[in-house]
N, C-alpha and C positions, 0 to 999 in steps of 0.2 A: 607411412604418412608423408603425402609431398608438402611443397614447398608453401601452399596454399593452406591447406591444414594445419599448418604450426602458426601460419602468420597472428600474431595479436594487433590489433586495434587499439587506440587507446582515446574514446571520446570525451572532451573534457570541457565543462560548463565556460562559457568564455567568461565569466566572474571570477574566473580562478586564473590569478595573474601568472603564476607559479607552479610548475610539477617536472618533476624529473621521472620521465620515465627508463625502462629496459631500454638499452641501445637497437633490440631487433624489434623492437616498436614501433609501429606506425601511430603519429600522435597525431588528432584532429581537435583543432578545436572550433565547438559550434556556437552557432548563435543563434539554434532553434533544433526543436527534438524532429521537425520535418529535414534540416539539413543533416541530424546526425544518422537519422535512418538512411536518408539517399547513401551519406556515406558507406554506410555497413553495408547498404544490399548490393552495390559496386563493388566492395571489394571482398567480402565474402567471406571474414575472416574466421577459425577457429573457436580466437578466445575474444572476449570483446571487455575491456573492461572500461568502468563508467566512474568520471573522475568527477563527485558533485554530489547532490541530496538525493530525498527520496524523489522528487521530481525529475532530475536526470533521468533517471530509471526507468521509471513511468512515463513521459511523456517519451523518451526514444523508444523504448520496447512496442509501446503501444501504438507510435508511427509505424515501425518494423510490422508489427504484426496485421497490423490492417492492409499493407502493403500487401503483405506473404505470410501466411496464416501457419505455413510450417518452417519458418527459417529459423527459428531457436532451435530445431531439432540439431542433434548431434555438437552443437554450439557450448562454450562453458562463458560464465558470465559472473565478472571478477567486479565487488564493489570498493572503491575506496573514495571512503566519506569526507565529503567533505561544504555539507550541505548542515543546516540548523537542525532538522531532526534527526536524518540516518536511521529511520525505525529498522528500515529493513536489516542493516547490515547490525543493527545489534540483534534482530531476532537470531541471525545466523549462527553470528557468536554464541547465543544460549542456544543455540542445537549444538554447536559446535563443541561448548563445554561441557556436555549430558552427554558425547560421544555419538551425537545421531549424525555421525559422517560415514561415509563412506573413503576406500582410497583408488586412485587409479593410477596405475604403473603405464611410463610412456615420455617420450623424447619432446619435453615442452622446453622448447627454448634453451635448452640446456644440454652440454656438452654429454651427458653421458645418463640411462635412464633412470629417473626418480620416481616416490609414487607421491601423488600430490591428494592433499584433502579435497573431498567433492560433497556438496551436499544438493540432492533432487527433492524437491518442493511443487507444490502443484500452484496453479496461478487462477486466476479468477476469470469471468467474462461477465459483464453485466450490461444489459440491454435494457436501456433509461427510455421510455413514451414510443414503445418500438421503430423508435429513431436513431438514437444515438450508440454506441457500444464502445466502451471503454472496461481495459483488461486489469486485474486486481492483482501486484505480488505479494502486498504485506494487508493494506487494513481499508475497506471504503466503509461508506455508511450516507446516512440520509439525514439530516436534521440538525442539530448541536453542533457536530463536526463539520460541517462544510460553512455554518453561521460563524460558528468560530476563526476558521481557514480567513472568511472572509475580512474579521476583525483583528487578524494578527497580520494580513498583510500592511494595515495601517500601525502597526506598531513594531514593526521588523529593526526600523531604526532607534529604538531604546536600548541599550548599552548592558543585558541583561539577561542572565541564562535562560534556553530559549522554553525550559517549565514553566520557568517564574512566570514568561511572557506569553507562553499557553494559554495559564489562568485565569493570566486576566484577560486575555480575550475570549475564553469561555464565559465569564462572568458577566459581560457584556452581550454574550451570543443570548445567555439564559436568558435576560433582562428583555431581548426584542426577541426571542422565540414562545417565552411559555405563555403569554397574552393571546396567543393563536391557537386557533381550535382544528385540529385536524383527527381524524381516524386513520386506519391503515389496517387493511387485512392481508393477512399473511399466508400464505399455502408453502406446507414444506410435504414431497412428496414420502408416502409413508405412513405421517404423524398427522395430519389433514390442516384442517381453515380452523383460524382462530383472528382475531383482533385486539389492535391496540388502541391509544393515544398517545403516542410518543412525544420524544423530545430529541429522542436519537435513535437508530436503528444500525449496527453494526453487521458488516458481514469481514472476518478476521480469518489471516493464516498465519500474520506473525503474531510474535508476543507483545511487542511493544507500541506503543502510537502516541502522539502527540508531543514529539519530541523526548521520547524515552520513559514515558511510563506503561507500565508493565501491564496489559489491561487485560488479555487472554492469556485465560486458567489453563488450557490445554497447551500440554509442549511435545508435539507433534509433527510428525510434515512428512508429507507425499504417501498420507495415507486415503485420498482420494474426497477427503470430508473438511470441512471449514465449519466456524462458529460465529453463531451470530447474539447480541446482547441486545436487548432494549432498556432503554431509560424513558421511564411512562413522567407523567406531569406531575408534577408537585409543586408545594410552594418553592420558592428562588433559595430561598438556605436549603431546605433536602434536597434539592437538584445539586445544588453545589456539595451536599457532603457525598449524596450519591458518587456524585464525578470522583469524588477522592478517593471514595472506599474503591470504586470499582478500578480507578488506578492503583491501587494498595494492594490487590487480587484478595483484598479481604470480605468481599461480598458474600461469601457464604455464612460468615460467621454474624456477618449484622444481621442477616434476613429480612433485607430492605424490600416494602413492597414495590418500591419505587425500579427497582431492578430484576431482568430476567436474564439469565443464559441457556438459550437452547441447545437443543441435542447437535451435536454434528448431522452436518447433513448433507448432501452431494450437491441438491439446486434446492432455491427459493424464488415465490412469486409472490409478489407487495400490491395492493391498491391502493392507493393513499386519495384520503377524497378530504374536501372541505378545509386547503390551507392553500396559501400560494406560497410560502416560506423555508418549502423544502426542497434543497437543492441537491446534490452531488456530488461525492470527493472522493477521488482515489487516489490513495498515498500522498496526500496534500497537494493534490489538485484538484481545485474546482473546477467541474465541467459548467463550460462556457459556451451562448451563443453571444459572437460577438463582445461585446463589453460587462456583455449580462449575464446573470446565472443561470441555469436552467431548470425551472420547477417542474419537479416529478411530479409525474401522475400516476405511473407505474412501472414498473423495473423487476427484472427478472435476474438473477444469478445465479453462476451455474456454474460446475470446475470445468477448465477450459483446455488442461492441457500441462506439460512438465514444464520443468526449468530447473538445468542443473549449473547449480553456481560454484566458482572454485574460490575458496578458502585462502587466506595470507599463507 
């Protein structure tokens, strides 16, 4: 392994006044996931780790990968959280504590060879009004969750755990989404066409979302399949118990009609007709043009490719 392959990166949200990295570190800190990608494809490193939320993550990976569509390969990608939700790196942690790691023996950084936890997870690609394309590592969705996204950025500065501050900006998302009339047909290859009237539309590979709750029943990964939930319309209290139960992973036992979880599946295709209200999030970023959000019309997803992450 030369001197190039061992090098670690370490990009770090410029919100974060404070971090002490490894002394063979290269520490960058950005002030946009377009600077941290130039960074990384300049210098090319081994391990890259991402000092910040689930937005760090996403928004670098996803510059990286649009850039250079195979530069994760062979790459290991280290999270330390330090952002309001962190879905992803606790989904890790619960693979991590079910034993679904792997180990690898080798000369990282260290005087002499150790074997270090690895865990490989598959990633997402979805292709929004066959325009746009942004890539999925823990949780996107269409509806609830990006209206919500949108109403927790107005309430980031409340002094309050960031569940607490989830819900009430789902409660809020409920209140200006389920007055909208929209349909949404589905194609998953395999299973065939079916239809909803959503409120939310999930496509998940981690466990966790919206700031730590636990919303995918499957504890899985890198088995080339993801799952997707809907949350159909109802009155604003079942939507809101829905939202709970289906964060509680107790959906099965209410037998809510209000909720569905499909089969695992490799790709899905959406049409969504009759709303202007449904927008885009992956991993708590709303996909944006400009200042605005951008309403689906239809959107495709599909597993896009590995990503092996290394473990504390």
């Amino acid at each position: 392994m030369n001197d190039m392959e061992k090098k670690r990166v370490v990009i770090v949200n410029q919100n974060i006044t404070r971090y002490k990295a490894q002394p063979e570190a290269e520490v960058v800190f950005t002030s946009s996931s377009k600077d941290a990608a130039n960074n990384l494809i300049n210098l090319n490193p081994r391990i890259i780790e991402l000092v910040g939320g689930d937005g760090t993550l996403s928004g670098t990976l996803n510059d990286v990968l649009i850039a250079n569509g195979s530069f994760l390969k062979d790459k290991l990608i280290k999270i330390t959280p330090r952002g309001s939700g962190n879905d992803r790196h606790k989904s890790l942690i619960e693979l991590n504590r079910a034993g679904l790691y792997s180990t690898l023996a080798g000369n990282f950084e260290k005087t002499e060879d150790v074997a270090i936890r690895i865990i490989t997870d598959d990633y997402l690609l979805a292709t929004i009004n066959d325009t746009y394309q942004r890539y999925i590592f823990n949780v996107g969705g269409i509806g609830l969750d990006s209206q919500t996204l949108l109403e927790y950025e107005d309430l980031r500065r409340r002094k309050m755990p960031a569940t607490f501050r989830y819900f009430e900006a789902a409660t809020k998302a409920i209140y200006k989404l389920n007055g909208s009339v929209g349909k949404v047909d589905y194609d998953v290859p395999g299973i065939g066409l079916d239809s909803a009237e959503p409120v939310m539309f999930l496509f998940m590979l981690g466990k966790y979302f919206g700031g730590g709750m636990p919303i995918n029943q499957k504890l899985q990964n890198n088995d080339g399949m993801f799952e997707s939930v809907i949350l159909r319309r109802g009155t604003n209290l079942k939507l809101f118990r829905s939202l709970i139960a289906i964060s509680m992973l107790q959906q099965p036992q209410y037998n809510n009609p209000l909720v569905s979880y499909l089969k695992p599946m490799n790709k899905v295709k959406l049409q969504v007709d009759n709303t202007d209200k449904f927008y885009f999030e992956s991993d708590g970023e709303v996909l944006m043009e400009g200042n605005n959000p951008v309403t689906v019309r239809k959107i495709e997803v599909e597993i896009a490719g590995k990503i092996t992450y290394l473990l504390d």
